[in-house]
C-alpha positions in Angstrom: -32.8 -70.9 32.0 -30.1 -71.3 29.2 -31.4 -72.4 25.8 -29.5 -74.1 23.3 -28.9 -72.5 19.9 -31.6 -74.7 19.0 -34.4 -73.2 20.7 -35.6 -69.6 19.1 -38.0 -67.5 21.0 -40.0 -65.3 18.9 -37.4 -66.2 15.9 -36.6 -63.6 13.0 -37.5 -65.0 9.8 -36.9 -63.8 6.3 -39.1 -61.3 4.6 -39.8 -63.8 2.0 -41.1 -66.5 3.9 -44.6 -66.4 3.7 -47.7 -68.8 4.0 -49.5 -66.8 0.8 -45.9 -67.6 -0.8 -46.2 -71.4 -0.2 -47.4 -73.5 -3.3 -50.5 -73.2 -3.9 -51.6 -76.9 -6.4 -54.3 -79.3 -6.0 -51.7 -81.6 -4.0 -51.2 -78.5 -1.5 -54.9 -77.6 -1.0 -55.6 -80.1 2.2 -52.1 -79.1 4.1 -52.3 -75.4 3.4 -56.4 -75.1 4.9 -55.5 -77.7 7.9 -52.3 -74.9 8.3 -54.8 -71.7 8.2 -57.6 -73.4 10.6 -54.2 -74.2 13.0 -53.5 -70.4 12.8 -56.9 -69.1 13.6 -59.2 -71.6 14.3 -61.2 -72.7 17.3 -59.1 -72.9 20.4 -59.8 -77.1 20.3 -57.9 -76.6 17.2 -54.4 -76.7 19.2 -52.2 -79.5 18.0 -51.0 -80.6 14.9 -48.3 -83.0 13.2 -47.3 -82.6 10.0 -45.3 -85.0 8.3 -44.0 -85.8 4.6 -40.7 -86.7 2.9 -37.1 -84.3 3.0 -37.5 -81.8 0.8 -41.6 -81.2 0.4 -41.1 -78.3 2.4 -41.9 -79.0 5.8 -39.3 -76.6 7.4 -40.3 -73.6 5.1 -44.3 -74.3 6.3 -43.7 -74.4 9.9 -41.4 -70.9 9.6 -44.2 -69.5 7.3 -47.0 -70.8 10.1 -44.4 -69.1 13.0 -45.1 -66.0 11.1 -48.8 -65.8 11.2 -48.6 -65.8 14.8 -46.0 -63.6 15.1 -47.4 -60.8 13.1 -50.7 -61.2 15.4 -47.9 -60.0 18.4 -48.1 -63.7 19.9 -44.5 -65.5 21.3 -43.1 -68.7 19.7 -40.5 -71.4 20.6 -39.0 -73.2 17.4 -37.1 -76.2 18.8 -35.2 -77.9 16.0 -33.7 -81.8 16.2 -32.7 -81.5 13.0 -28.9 -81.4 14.3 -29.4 -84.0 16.8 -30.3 -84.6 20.5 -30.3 -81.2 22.7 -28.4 -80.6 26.0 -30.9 -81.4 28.4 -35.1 -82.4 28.5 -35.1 -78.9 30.6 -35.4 -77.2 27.2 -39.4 -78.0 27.4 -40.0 -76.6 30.7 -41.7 -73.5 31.3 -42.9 -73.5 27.3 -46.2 -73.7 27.6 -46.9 -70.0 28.8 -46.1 -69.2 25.1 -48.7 -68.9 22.4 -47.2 -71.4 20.5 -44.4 -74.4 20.0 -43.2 -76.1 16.8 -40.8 -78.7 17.5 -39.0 -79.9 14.1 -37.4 -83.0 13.0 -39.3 -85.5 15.5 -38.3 -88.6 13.7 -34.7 -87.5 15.4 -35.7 -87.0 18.6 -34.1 -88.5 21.7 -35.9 -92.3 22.1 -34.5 -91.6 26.2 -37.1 -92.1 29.1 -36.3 -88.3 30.7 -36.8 -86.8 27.5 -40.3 -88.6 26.6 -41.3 -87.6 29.9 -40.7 -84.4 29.4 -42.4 -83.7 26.3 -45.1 -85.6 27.2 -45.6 -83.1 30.2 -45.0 -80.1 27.9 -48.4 -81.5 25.8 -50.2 -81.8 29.0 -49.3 -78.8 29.9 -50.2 -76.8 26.7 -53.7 -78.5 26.5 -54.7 -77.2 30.2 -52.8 -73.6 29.0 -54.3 -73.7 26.1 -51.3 -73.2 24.2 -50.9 -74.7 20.5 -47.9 -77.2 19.7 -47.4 -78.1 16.0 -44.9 -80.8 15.0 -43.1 -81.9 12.0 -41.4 -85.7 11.1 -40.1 -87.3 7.9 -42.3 -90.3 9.2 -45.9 -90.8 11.4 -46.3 -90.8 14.8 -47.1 -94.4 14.3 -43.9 -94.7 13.0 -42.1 -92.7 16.0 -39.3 -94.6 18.0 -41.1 -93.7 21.5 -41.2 -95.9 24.1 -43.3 -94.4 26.6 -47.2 -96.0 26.0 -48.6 -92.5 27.2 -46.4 -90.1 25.0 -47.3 -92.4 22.1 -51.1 -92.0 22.3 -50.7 -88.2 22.7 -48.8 -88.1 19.5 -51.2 -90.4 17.8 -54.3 -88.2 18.6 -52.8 -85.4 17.2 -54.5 -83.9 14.1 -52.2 -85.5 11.3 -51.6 -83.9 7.6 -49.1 -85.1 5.0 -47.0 -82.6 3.0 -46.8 -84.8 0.0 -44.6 -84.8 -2.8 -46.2 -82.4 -5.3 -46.3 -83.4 -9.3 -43.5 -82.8 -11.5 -45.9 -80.1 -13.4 -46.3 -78.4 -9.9 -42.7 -78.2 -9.2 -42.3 -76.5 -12.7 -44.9 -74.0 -11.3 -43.7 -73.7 -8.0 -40.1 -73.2 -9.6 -41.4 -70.2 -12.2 -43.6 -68.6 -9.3 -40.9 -68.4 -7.3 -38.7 -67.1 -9.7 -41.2 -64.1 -11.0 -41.6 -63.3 -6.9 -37.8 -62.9 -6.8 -38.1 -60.9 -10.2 -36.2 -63.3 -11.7 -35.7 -64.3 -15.4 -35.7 -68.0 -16.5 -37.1 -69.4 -20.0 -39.3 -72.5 -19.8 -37.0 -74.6 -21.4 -34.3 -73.4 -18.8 -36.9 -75.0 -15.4 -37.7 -77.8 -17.8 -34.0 -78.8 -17.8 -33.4 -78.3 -14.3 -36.5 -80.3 -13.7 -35.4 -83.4 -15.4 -31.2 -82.9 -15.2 -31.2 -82.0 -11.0 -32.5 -82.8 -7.7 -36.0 -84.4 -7.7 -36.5 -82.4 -3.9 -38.5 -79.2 -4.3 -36.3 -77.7 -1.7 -33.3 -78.1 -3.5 -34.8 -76.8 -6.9 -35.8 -73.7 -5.0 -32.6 -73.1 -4.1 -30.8 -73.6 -6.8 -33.2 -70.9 -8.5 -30.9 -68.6 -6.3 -27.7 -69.7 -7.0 -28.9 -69.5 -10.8 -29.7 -65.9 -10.2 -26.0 -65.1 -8.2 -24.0 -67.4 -10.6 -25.4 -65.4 -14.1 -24.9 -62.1 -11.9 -20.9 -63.4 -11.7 -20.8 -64.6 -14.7 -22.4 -61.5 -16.3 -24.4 -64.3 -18.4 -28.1 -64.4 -19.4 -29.4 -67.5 -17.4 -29.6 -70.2 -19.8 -29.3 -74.7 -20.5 -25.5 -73.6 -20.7 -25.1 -71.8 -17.5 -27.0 -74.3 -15.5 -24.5 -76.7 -16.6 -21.6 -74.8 -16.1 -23.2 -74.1 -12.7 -23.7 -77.7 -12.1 -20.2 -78.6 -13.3 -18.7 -76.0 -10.8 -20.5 -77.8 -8.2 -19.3 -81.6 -8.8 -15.3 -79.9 -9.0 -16.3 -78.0 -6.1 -18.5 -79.4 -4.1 -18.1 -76.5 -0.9 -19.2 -73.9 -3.0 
């Protein structure tokens, strides 16, 4: 069977990616233990959707929850609609002999009678295999354009946890945790501006952490207020970088 680039058996992941690396905060606590009971709990612990806003992190969880189960020698399929509809429903076939599946961006998936069908097979399937599924959406199941009654029940009696949006004092501790893990540099007041003066999405504060840490490199500059602006001002006149 051909797989679209879309579909990752047993995916590489970076080094870095890491569920002890995730944020750890009071508005964490209740996503991270539901992710660790997913990983090795009881085998009737075998589905799960997770869902919360763009940006909370969602994509980095699942990869960090592929790796638990990949360092215990177990196979994976990561099947991504965050680019869209696949080529064909046929991409679901056969996947429940794996250990696990993690389907991402469901809120984007295919509202098309051969596709419904045949995910709603795939769950089937999995429960009798005993195989665990774990899917991610920027909305609820309730909220799910699916049409088919059946598929829409088996979504709904999923175990479902919200990645919420953490607190502006979390993200300033996510931001400088992340930064020491990289061995990077940055005063408070330098997070402190780029918490109030940037993106509101901890995903995009993250990474701009590393283009921080590449632009000052460049520059030869100590990271600083200044250099985040100049950063940020390279960025509006040239918005490809």
């Amino acid at each position: 069977m051909n797989h679209p680039k879309q579909l990752n058996l047993d995916v590489k992941l970076d080094e870095t990616i890491k569920l002890e690396n995730f944020i750890i905060c009071p508005s964490t606590e209740i996503i991270l233990r539901a992710s660790r009971e997913f990983i090795s709990g009881p085998n009737t612990t075998r589905t799960f959707f997770l869902w919360g806003r763009e940006g909370t992190g969602k994509n980095y969880l699942l990869h960090s929850i592929n790796r638990e189960f990949l360092e215990k020698k177990l196979h994976s399929a990561f099947i991504s609609f965050s680019q869209g509809s696949l080529d064909s429903p046929s991409v679901f076939e056969g996947l429940e002999k794996l250990d696990v599946i993690f389907i991402e961006s469901m809120e984007q998936f295919p509202s098309i009678t051969e596709w419904e069908l045949a995910l709603f097979n795939l769950i089937n399937a999995c429960l009798l295999s005993e195989s665990r599924i774990l899917i991610s959406s920027k909305v609820t199941a309730k909220e799910l354009e699916i049409k088919l009654p059946d598929l829409k029940s088996r979504l709904l009696a999923f175990p479902a946890f919200e990645l919420p949006e953490i607190t502006e004092e979390e993200k300033f501790m996510a931001m400088k945790e992340a930064a020491e893990r990289k061995g990077l540099m940055f005063e408070d007041n330098v997070l402190s501006y780029i918490l109030t003066h940037t993106s509101r999405k901890l995903s995009d504060l993250l990474s701009l952490l590393n283009e921080l840490d590449n632009y000052s490199l460049e520059r030869k500059r100590k990271v600083s207020i200044s250099l985040v602006k100049d950063l940020m001002s390279n960025k509006v006149d040239n918005p490809g970088i």
